[in-house]
Structures are given as structure tokens and as C-alpha cells.
LOLUMLUM-711987 format. One line per field, with one value per residue (C-alpha): x, y, z; chain; residue number from 0. Coordinates in nm, 3 decimals. Example, Ala and Ser with C-alpha at 12.3 -4.5 7.8 and 13.67 -1.06 7.14 Angstrom:
BEGIN
xx: 1.230_1.367
yy: -0.450_-0.106
zz: 0.780_0.714
ch: A_A
i: 0_1
***
This chain:
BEGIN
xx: 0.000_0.105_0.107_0.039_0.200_-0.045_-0.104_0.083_-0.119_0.029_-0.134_-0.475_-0.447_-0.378_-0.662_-0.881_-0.827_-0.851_-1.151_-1.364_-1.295_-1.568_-1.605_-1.394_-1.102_-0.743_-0.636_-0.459_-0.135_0.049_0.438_0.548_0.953_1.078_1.265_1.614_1.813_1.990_2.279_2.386_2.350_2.315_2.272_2.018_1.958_1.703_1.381_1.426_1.239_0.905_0.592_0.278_-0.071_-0.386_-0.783_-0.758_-0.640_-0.712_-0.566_-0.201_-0.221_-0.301_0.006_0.254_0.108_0.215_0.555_0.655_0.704_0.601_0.264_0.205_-0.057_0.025_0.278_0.018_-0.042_-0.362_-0.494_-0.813_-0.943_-0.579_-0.376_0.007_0.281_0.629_0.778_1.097_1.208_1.511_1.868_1.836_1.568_1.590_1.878_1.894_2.198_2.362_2.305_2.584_2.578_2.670_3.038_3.277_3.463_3.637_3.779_3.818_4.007_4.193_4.546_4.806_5.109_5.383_5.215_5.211_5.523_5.632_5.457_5.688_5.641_5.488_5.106_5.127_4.739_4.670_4.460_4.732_4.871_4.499_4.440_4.704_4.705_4.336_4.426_4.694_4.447_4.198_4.309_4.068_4.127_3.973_4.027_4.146_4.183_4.379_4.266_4.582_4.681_4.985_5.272_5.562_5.662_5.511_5.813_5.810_5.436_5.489_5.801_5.560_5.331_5.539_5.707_5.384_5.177_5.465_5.268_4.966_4.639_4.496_4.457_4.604_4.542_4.620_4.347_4.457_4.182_4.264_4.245_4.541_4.300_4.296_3.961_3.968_3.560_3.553_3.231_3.064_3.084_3.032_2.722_2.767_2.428_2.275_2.069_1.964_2.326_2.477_2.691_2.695_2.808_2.626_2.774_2.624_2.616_2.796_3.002_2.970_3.034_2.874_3.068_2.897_3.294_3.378_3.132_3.327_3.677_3.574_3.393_3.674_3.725_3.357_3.330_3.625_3.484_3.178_3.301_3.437_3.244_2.969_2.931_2.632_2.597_2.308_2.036_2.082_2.370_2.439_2.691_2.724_2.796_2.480_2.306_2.335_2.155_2.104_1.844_1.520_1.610_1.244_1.226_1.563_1.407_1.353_1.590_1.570_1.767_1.922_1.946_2.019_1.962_2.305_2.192_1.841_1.956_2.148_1.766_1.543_1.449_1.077_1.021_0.908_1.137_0.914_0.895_1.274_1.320_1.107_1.265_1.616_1.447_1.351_1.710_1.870_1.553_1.481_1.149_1.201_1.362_1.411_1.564_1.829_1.911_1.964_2.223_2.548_2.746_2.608_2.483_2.798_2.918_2.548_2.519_2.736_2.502_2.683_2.372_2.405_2.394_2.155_2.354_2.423_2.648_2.528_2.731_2.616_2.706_2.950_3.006_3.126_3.391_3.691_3.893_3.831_3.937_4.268_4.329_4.350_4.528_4.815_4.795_4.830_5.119_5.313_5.391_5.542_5.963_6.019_5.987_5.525_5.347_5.224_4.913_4.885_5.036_4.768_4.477_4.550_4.622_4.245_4.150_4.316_4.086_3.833_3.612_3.720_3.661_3.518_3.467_3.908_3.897_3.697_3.941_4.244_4.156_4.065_4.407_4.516_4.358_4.483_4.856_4.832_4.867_5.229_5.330_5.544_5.481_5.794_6.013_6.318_6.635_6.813_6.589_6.658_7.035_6.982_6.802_7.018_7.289_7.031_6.938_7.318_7.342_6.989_6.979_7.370_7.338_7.090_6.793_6.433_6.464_6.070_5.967_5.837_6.177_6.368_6.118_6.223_6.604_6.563_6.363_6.622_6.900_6.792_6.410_6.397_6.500_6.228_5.947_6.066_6.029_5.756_5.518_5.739_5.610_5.266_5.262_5.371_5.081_4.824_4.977_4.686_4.413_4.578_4.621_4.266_4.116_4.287_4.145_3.785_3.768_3.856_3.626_3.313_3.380_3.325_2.933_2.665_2.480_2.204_1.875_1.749_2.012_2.037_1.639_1.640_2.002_1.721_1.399_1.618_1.790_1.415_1.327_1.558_1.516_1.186_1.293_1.465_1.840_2.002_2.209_2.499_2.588_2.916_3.087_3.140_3.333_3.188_3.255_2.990_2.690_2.742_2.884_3.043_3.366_3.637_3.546_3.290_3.500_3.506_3.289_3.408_3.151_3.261_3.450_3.472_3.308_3.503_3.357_3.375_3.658_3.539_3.781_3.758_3.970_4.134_4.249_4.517_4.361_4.531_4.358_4.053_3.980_4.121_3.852_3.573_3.703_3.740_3.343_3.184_3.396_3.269_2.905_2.972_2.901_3.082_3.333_3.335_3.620_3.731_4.074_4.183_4.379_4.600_4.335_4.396_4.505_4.154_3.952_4.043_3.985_3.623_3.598_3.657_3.763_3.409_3.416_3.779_3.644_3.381_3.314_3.171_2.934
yy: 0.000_0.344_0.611_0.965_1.281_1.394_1.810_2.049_2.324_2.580_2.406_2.364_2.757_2.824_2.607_2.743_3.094_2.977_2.857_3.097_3.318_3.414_3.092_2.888_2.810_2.924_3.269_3.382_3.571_3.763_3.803_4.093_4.182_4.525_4.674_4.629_4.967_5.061_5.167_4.923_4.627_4.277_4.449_4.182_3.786_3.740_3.727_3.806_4.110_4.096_4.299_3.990_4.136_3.986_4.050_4.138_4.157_3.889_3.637_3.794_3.750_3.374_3.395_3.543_3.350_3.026_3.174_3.268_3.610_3.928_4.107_4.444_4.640_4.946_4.857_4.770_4.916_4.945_4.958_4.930_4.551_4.449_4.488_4.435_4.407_4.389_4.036_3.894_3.597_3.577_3.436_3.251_3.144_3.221_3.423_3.706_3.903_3.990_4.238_4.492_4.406_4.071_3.953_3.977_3.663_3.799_4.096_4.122_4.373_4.458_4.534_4.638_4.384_4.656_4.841_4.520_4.411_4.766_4.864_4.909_5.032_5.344_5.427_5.672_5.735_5.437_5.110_4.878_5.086_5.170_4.838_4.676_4.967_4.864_4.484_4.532_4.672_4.407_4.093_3.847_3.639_3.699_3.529_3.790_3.791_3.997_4.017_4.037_4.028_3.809_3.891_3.827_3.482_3.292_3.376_3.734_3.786_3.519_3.752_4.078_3.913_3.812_4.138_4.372_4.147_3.938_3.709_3.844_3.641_3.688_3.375_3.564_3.396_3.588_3.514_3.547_3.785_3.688_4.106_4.283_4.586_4.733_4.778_4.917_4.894_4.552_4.652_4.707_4.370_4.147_4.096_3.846_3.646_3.326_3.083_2.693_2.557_2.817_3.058_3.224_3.541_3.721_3.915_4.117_4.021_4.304_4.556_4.889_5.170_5.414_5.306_5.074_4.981_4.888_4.545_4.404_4.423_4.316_4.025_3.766_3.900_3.840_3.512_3.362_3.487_3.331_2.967_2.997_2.766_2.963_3.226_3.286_3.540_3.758_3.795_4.171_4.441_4.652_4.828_4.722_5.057_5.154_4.858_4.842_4.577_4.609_4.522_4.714_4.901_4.846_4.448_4.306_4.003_4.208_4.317_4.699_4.798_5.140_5.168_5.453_5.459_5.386_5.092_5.187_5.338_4.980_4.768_5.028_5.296_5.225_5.115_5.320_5.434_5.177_4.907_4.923_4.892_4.615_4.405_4.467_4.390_4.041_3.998_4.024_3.896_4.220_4.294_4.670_4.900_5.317_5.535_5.737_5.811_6.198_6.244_6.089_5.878_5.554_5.517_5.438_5.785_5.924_5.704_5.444_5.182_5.046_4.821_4.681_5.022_5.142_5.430_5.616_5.823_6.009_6.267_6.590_6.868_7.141_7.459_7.844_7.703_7.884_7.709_7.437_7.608_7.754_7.374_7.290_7.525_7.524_7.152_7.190_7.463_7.194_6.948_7.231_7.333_7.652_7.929_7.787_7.884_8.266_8.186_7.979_8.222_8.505_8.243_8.219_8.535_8.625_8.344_8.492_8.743_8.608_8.757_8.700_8.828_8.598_8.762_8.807_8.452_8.324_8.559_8.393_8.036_8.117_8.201_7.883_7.680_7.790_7.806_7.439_7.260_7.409_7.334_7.030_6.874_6.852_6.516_6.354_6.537_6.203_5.974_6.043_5.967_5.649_5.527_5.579_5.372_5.145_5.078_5.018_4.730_4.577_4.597_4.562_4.511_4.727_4.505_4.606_4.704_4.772_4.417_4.207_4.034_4.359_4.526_4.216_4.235_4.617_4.509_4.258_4.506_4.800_4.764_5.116_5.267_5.088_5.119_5.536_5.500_5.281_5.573_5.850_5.764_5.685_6.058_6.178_5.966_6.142_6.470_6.665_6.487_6.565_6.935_6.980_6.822_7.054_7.310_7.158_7.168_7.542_7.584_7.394_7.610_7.913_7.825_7.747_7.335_7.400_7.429_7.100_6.835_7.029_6.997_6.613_6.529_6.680_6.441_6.141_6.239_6.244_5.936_5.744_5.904_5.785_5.405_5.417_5.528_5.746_5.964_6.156_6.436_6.435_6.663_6.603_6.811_6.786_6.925_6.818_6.959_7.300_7.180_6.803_6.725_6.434_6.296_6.381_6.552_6.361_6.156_6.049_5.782_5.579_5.402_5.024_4.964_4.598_4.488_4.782_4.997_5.242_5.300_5.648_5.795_6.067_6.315_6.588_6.872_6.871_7.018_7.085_6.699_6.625_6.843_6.659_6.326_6.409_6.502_6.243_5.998_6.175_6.050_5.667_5.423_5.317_5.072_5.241_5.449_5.571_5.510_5.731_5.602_5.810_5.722_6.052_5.892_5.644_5.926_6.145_5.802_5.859_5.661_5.535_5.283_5.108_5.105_4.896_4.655_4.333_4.222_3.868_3.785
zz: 0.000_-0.074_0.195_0.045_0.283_0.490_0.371_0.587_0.780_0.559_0.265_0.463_0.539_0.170_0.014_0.243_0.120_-0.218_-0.197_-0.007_-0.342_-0.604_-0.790_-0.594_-0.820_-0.734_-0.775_-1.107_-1.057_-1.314_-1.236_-1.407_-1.435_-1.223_-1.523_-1.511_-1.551_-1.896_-1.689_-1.443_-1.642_-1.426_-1.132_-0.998_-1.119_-1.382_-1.289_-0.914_-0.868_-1.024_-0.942_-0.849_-0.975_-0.874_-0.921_-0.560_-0.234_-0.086_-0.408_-0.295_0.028_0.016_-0.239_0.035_0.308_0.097_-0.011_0.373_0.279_0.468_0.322_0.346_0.252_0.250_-0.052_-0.258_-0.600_-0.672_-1.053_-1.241_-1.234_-1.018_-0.754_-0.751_-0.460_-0.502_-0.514_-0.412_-0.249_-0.036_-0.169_0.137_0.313_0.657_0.635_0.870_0.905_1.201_1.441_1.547_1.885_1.786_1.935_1.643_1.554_1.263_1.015_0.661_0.502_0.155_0.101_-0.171_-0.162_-0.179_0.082_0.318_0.250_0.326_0.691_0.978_1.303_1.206_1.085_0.806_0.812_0.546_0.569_0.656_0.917_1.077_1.067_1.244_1.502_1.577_1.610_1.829_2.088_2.057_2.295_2.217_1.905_1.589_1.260_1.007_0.668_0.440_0.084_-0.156_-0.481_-0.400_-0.706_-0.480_-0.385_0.000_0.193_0.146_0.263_0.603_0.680_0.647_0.859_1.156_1.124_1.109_1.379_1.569_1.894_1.746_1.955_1.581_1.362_1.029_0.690_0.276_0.103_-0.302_-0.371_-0.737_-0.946_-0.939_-0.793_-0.433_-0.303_0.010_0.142_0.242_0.435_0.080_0.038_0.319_0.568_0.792_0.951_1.059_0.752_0.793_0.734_1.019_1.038_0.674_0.461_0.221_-0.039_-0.327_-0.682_-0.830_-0.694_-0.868_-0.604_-0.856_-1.166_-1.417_-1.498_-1.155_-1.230_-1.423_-1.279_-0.969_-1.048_-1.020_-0.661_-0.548_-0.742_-0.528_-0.190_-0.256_-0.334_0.043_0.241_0.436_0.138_-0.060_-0.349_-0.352_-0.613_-0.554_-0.584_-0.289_-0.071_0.297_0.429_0.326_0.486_0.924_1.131_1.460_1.795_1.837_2.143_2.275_2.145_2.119_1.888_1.644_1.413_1.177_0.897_0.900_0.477_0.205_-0.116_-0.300_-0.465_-0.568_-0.906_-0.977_-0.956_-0.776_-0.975_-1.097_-0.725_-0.424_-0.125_0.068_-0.210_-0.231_0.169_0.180_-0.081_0.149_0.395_0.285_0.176_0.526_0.717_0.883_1.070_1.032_0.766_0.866_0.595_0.655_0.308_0.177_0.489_0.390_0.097_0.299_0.639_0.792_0.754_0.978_1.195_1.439_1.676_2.018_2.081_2.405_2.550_2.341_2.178_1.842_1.745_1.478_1.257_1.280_0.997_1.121_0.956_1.084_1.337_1.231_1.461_1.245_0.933_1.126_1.203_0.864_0.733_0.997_0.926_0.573_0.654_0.856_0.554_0.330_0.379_0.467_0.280_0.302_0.011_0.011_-0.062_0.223_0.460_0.330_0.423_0.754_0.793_0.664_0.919_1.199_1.379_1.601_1.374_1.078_0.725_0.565_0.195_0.252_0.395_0.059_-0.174_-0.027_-0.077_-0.396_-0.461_-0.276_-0.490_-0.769_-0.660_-0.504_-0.835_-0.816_-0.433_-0.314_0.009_0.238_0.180_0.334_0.156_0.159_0.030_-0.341_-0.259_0.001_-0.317_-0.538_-0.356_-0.262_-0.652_-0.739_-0.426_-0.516_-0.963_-0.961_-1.367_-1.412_-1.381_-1.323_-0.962_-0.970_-1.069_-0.825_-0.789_-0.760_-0.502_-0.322_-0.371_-0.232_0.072_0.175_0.125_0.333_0.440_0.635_0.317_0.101_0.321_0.302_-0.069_-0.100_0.138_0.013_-0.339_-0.187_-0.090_-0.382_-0.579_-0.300_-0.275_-0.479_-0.283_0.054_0.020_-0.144_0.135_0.364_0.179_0.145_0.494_0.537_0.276_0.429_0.758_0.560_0.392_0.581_0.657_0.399_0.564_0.407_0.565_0.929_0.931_0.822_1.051_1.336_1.192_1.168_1.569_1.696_1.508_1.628_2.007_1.935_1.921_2.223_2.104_2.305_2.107_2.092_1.834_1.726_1.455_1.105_0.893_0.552_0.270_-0.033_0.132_-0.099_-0.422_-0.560_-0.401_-0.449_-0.129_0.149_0.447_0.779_0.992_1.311_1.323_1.054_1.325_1.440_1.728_1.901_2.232_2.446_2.224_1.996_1.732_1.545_1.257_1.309_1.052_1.214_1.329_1.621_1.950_1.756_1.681_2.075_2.240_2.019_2.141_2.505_2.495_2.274_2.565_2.809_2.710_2.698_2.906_3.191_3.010_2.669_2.544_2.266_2.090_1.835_1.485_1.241_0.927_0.728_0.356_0.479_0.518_0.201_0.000_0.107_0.395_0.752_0.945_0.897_0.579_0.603_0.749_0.649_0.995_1.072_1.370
ch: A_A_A_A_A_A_A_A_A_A_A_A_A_A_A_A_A_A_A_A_A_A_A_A_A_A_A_A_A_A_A_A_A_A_A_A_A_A_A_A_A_A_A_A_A_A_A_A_A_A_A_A_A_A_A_A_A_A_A_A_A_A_A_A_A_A_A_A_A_A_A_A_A_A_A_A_A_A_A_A_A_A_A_A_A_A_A_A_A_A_A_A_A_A_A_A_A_A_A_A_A_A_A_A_A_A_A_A_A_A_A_A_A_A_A_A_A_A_A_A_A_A_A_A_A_A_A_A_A_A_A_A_A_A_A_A_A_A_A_A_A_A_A_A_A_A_A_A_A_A_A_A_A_A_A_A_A_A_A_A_A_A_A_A_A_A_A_A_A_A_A_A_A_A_A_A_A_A_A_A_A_A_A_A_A_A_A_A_A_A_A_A_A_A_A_A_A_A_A_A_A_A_A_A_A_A_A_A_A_A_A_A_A_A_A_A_A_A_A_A_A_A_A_A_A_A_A_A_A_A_A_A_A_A_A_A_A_A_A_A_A_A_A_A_A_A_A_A_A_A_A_A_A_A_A_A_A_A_A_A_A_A_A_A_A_A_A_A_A_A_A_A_A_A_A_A_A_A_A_A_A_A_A_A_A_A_A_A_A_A_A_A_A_A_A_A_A_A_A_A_A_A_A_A_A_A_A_A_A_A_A_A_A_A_A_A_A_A_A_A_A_A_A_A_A_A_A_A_A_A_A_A_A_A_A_A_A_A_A_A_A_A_A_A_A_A_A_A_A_A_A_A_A_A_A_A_A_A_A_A_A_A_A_A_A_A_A_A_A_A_A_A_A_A_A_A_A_A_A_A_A_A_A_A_A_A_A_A_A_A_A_A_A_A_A_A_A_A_A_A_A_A_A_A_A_A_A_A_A_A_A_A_A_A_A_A_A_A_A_A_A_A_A_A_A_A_A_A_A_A_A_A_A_A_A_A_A_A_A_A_A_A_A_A_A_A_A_A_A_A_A_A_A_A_A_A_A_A_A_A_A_A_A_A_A_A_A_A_A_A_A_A_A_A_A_A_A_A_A_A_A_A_A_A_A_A_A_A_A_A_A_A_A_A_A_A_A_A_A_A_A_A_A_A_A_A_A_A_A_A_A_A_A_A_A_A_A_A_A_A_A_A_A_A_A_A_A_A_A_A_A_A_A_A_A_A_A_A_A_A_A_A_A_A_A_A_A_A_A_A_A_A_A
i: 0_1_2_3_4_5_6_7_8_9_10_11_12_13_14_15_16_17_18_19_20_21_22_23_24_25_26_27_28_29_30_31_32_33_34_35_36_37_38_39_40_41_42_43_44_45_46_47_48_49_50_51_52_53_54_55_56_57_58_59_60_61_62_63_64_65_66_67_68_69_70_71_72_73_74_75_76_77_78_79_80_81_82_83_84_85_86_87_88_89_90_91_92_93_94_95_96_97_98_99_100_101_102_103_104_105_106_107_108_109_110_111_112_113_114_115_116_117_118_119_120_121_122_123_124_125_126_127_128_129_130_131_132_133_134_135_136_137_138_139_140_141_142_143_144_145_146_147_148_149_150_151_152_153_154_155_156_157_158_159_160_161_162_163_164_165_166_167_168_169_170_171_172_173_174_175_176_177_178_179_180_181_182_183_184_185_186_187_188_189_190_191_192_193_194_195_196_197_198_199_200_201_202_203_204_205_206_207_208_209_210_211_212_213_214_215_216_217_218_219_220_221_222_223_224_225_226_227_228_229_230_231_232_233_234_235_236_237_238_239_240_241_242_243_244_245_246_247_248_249_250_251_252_253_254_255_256_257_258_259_260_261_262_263_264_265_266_267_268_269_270_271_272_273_274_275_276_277_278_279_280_281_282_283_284_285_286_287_288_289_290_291_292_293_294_295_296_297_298_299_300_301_302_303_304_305_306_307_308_309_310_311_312_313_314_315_316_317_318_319_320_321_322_323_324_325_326_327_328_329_330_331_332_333_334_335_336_337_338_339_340_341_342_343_344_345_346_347_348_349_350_351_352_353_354_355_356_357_358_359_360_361_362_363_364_365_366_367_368_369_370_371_372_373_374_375_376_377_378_379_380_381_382_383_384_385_386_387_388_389_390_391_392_393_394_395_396_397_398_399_400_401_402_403_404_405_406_407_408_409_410_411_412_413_414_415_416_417_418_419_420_421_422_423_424_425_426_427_428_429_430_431_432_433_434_435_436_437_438_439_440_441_442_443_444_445_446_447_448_449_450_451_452_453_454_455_456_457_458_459_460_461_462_463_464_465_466_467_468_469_470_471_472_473_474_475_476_477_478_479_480_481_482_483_484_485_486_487_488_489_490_491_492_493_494_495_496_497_498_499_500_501_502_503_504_505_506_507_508_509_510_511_512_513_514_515_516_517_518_519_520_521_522_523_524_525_526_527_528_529_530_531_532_533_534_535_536_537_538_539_540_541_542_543_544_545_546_547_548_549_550_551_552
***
């Protein structure tokens, strides 16, 4: 005798449904295709995000109800004869992603292999350096990974790693991350979470970061992560930054999405703000999604959640603190020789009355700007001659001393003298950027926070009051609120937040960054400090020590 399976309740539920509609026969629905954008070509799988239309109401929730997917009316479109609600079903079912206040068990980040095989003792404001400052001061062990392009041989990178991280408690493995291309945003790419298997990581189909080009270069890298065990590859693009998880303050079970909008263009467009929360929603098995979109590049640079207590520090828009603009200037003043650049000399000058004059101040870094293209930043007068004698030792025959091989030769020859080149021609590369950021900052002291983002930065601090956050303001220096700029200025709260250490970039300004540190530490928690790292060459890339990071829970 044959035993048929006995129908679940789900299917009882379902039938039911069906059958208490007009006519009794099972509801017709239409699956029609979200149309893909002409820009960012295979942004999201075939077929995954469709738009289900129905006679009615009712014939999509029984369809929802059956699929295990959340329902919610207020989505609905409604048109003549049909209703439609957008449709999506999870990469995987049952994945939810991880909460912030989650204990970290591990750290990804991304580094160039001359740079690694370069960093000494000193932090010179780049990702390698801000990285291993910040694992030095975590004591627990975490299992890091260092995404490389590796183009010099085994030996050479084991020898970098001993020497940069010695009786590290770290578990320290160099992943091959298989394009010879940096990419420094790990976070962009990784979201770490529980499915059915475990333990798993999610990352996003395509990369893009804003350029259509950027897909295709970097799709070697994200095909290798995801054949690690534990990896899945979402149906969707998106950028992690712009996607935080963390507890409802008021019911820790649930779980809300703090999103932007970064990725909407890549799938989202013809959807609505809410349409296009939901469906990320789904995707990371959130019960909640809040926008904070319109405030920063990605979230990560508005907003920073420390969970367990409750707390977020959320960037806050500073402009008309001169102090600020004299700290970048004398900053900027610092890296040149003597005699400093005039023009330099008659900003701060303009800058220097308590009351300053600002239509001077605005003439004067005019004139900066357009003198900068010419100035030199201050270098070590023997370097050109230590290499020099260093070339003639290590390329003897006049070999290719910048080959793999002959970076190698160098290094073994005289190592403090390479690792001076190596960042000596790593300033050089980011000279421009560094001393228009300087001046981007004096600049953004000297307009006003337009009316629109201090009035939402306010909506989005009582929202979020609202949910039971406490939160603290701290400054952010930015500098594309009035026009387009390279990068975005600072925010202190794209920071990594390990345990009880909060770990915050900091750019130079001297006393004027110190004081803002002292009184945002002042506010934590018993057990909560802050420690400060040298991150300026992270932050003028356009980001933060967040950002560095893919963090696994």
C-alpha cells in the first residue's frame, strides 16, 4: 500500500483561502519583471524582482502566506481591475543578518602587496597601518583575513606578517583575492548572519560603487569569496555601508535595517522608497527597515550603533567654526619646507581674527587653490640619494629594480630605506588629494549646513530618540553639502566599534579633533572608550575605518 503525505497546515491555510474566493477556483497571478536599468547592467539575477498582480487583495495575500514572505498592505499598487505588490524571495531562506551588537569573531580587510610588505612600526594614516594599530588593541582572538593580490613569492608575505603582527592572539590567513585591484571597502561587500546551514556570509552580486565599470573588474574577486564555504551570493547588488543591522532598542528580537539609497539606481528605480526597503528587507531577514538616506554617501558615515547600550552616534554637519578652518590650514602649513606657500600664509592670515573676514577669507583660498597645483609637500632630503645607492646594491646590472623580484632584492638590502620610498612615493601619488582636502575643509567652515540636511540630521535624531536610542551628536566636517567634491570631508563615526573599544579615525587637526574626542567619551558608558587612529590617507579616500572593514558575527 502506498502512503500519500499527509497536507501540511500551511497548505490547509492556503486552500482554504482559495476557496472561499468568487467561484472557488485558485487565484490567477500575473508576475510581471521590475525593469532592469539601462545603466547598471546585471545588477540583480534574472527574474528576481518581479511585481505579483492579482484581481484582488485577498488572491495575494493567500500567495505570500504560501511563499513565507512578509505582506504588506500598504505597498500595494492598486490599478483598475488588479492589484500588484512587489515580489521577491530571499537568496536565502531564513537568512537574517547579524546584528551589530553581535560579538565579532572575525575581520576582513583589503590590502596592496607593496604596501604590506612595506609597513613598519609606524602608521602613516593608510589602511594597513589603521588596521594593524586597531588589532593590536583588541586581545581576544579573531580570525582575520587579508585580501591580496599576492605577485611576490610565499616567503616574502609570512616575513611581512610576523614582522607587522609578531605574537599576534589573531589567527592571520592571505586570502589570493585573485584582481590585481585594491579595493579598500571591504564593508561594501560582506554581511555576515545566521541561515539553515549556520553561520553564513552574504555578499552582493555586483560591486559597482557608482561606476557601471567597476562590475566588471571586480567580479573575479567576489566570485572567489563566494566559493568559500559559508558564502552565498546575492540575487541583488548593494553596498554594505549603506546597509546596518542592529536590535530594536524596545524588542531586542527584532531586528531593523538602518538603509540609504546607494543601490536603488542599480535595480530600484521604478520602485518606491518603501517598495525598495522592503525588498532589502527580505534579503537580510529584517522585521524593520528606517531610511536614513539623503544624509550621507552611505549610512555608515550618519550614523554608528553600540547596541548593548543602546547608543548612536550620529554625525552631525559642522560649519562656521573657524577654529576648524585655522586647524586645517596650519595643518596643511606643517607638511610644506620653509619658505610655506604665500598663498597659504595670506589664508590664515584672513583666518586669523576672532572675527574673521570671511569675503578676505573666501578671496584667499581662492588664490590657494589655484597656486596648489604648483606646491610640493615637504620630503626627506636624503631619500633620493639612500636610493640611489640602494638601486646600485639591489639591480647591480641594471635590472628592473621595480619588478616584483627587484622590489624584493631592495627590501632585503635596506628595508627602512624601502618602506621610506615605497610611502614617500605613496605621498607623492596622493599629494593633490591631501592638500585639497585641507582646503575643502577650510572651505566647508566658511558656507553654511544648507537648511534642508540640518532639518532632516534633526527628523532622523528624533526618530531614532523615538525608538529608544540614546544619542549623541558628534561633529562632522563635511565638505559636499554645498557643491560636488572628491570625497565627502570627515565623519568620526565611521569608526569600528570591538567589544567595548570604539575606534575612530582621526584626521590631524590637532587640539581641535582632541577636544571633540574628550566630549563624545565623556558620554559613553561606563566601560566604553574611545581610541583614536591616524586614518587621514583612509579618510580622504572617502571613507573610515568602517568602511575597512567586512566584519563577521
Amino acid at each position: 500500500m502506498i502512503r500519500r503525505a499527509q497536507p501540511t497546515l500551511r497548505c490547509f491555510l492556503v486552500a482554504a483561502v482559495l476557496a472561499a474566493m468568487p467561484g472557488g477556483t485558485a487565484a490567477e497571478v500575473v508576475y510581471e519583471p521590475v525593469p532592469a536599468s539601462a545603466r547598471w547592467t546585471d545588477a540583480v539575477a534574472p527574474g528576481a524582482l518581479r511585481l505579483a498582480c492579482a484581481r484582488d487583495e485577498s488572491e495575494l495575500r493567500a500567495l505570500f502566506a504560501g511563499e513565507g514572505l512578509p505582506f504588506r498592505p500598504e505597498l500595494l499598487r492598486r490599478q483598475p481591475a488588479r492589484v500588484c505588490h512587489v515580489f521577491y524571495r530571499p537568496t536565502l531562506p531564513g537568512f537574517r543578518a547579524s546584528p551589530d551588537d553581535e560579538p565579532l569573531t572575525g575581520i576582513d580587510f583589503d590590502t596592496d602587496p607593496v604596501l604590506y610588505l612595506a609597513a613598519g612600526s609606524r602608521n602613516y594614516g593608510e589602511p594597513v597601518g589603521a588596521m594593524k594599530e586597531i588589532l593590536q588593541r583588541i586581545p581576544r582572538p579573531l580570525a582575520v583575513s587579508i585580501l591580496i593580490h599576492r605577485v611576490h613569492d610565499a616567503a616574502a608575505y609570512e616575513s611581512a606578517t610576523r614582522r607587522l603582527f609578531g605574537s599576534t592572539p589573531h589567527r592571520i590567513a592571505l586570502p589570493d583575492r585573485g584582481i590585481d585591484r585594491t579595493f579598500w571597502w571591504v564593508q561594501d561587500w560582506v554581511k555576515a548572519g545566521l541561515g539553515g546551514a549556520g553561520p553564513t556570509i552574504l555578499v552582493p552580486r555586483r560591486v559597482f560603487e557608482g561606476k557601471p565599470e567597476n562590475a566588471e573588474a571586480l567580479v573575479p574577486m567576489l566570485d572567489r569569496f563566494a566559493r568559500r564555504e559559508g558564502v552565498g551570493r546575492s540575487r541583488l547588488s548593494w553596498e554594505g555601508g549603506d546597509l546596518l543591522v542592529t536590535r530594536d532598542p524596545r524588542e531586542p528580537r527584532r531586528r531593523v535595517l538602518f538603509h540609504g539609497t546607494s543601490a536603488k539606481p542599480y535595480w530600484g528605480e521604478t520602485l518606491t522608497p518603501d517598495e525598495y526597503a522592503y525588498v532589502l528587507g527580505v534579503e537580510l531577514g529584517t522585521d524593520r527597515e528606517v531610511d536614513l538616506s539623503g544624509l550621507a554617501p552611505h549610512v555608515d558615515y550618519f550614523a554608528s550603533f553600540v547596541p548593548r547600550a543602546r547608543l548612536v552616534l550620529v554625525a552631525v554637519p559642522v560649519a562656521g567654526d573657524l577654529d576648524v578652518a585655522r586647524a586645517a590650514v596650519d595643518a596643511l602649513r606643517s607638511r610644506f619646507a620653509e619658505p610655506k606657500p604665500e598663498a597659504l600664509l595670506q589664508l590664515r592670515d584672513a583666518l586669523a581674527s576672532p572675527k574673521a573676514d570671511l569675503d578676505r577669507a573666501r578671496a584667499a583660498l581662492l588664490r590657494a587653490r589655484g597656486d596648489s597645483p604648483h606646491w610640493q609637500l615637504a620630503v626627506d632630503p636624503t631619500l633620493p640619494e639612500r636610493m640611489r645607492s640602494l638601486v646600485a646594491r639591489a639591480c647591480p646590472a641594471g635590472g628592473d629594480c621595480l619588478s616584483p623580484a627587484g622590489q624584493l632584492r631592495m627590501m632585503e638590502a635596506d628595508r627602512d630605506t624601502f618602506e621610506s620610498w615605497v610611502h614617500a612615493t605613496q605621498s607623492a601619488r596622493d599629494e593633490p588629494a591631501v592638500i585639497t582636502a585641507h582646503l575643502d575643509l577650510v572651505e566647508g567652515q566658511l558656507e553654511p549646513v544648507p537648511e534642508p540636511v540640518r532639518r532632516r540630521v534633526l527628523e532622523k535624531i528624533t526618530e531614532l530618540e523615538a525608538m529608544g536610542f540614546r544619542v549623541v551628536r558628534v561633529p562632522a566636517f563635511r565638505v559636499d553639502l554645498n557643491g560636488p567634491r572628491s570625497w565627502s570631508g570627515i565623519s568620526y563615526v565611521n569608526d569600528l566599534v570591538v567589544d567595548q573599544q570604539i575606534f575612530v579615525p582621526r584626521f590631524g587637526l590637532g587640539e581641535v579633533e582632541e577636544r571633540i574626542f574628550r566630549d563624545v567619551g565623556a558620554q559613553l558608558p561606563a566601560g566604553y572608550s574611545i581610541v583614536t587612529i591616524d586614518a587621514q590617507r583612509v579618510l580622504i579616500r572617502n571613507g573610515g575605518l568602517h568602511c575597512l572593514a567586512g566584519l563577521i558575527r
